[in-house]
C-alpha positions in Angstrom: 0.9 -12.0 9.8 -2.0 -9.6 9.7 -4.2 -8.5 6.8 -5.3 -4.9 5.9 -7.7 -4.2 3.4 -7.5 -0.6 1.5 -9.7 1.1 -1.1 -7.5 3.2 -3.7 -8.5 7.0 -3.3 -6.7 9.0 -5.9 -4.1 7.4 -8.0 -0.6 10.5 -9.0 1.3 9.6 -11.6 3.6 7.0 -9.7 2.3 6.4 -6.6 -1.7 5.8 -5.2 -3.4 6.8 -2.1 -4.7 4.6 -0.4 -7.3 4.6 2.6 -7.4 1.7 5.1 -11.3 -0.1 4.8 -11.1 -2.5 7.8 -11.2 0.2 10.4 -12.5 3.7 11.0 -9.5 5.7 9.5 -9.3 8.8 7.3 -5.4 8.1 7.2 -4.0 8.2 3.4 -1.3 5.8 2.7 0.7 6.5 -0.1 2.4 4.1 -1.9 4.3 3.3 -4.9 2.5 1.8 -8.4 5.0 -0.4 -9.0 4.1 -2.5 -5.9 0.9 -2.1 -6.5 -1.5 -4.6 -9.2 -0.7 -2.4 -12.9 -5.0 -2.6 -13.1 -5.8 -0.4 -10.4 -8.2 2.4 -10.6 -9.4 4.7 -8.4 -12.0 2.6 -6.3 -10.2 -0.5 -6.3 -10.0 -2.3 -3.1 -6.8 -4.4 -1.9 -5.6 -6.7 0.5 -2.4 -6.6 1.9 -1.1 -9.7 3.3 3.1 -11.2 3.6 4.4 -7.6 2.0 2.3 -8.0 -0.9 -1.2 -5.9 -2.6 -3.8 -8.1 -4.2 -7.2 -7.1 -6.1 -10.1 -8.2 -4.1 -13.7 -8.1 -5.6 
């Protein structure tokens, strides 16, 4: 199973956009809140690893 990382660009009422951080993409991924961490900001980064989003520092 892979691991993406993503920085949180602009969070919109429900759902957050996300940009990929481990490659070169401009690419916004928007997803859902509620499968997201509830202490997310804008600038957060994440890992997403076995279908599931995680803080990282």
């Amino acid at each position: 199973m892979e691991t993406w990382y993503y920085e949180v660009v602009q969070i919109d009422g429900d759902y957050a956009h996300l940009r990929r951080i481990d490659v070169e993409s401009e690419d916004l991924k928007l997803v859902a809140r509620a499968l997201l961490p509830p202490e997310i900001v804008e600038g957060s980064r994440l890992k997403y690893e076995l279908f599931q989003y995680t803080l990282t520092d």
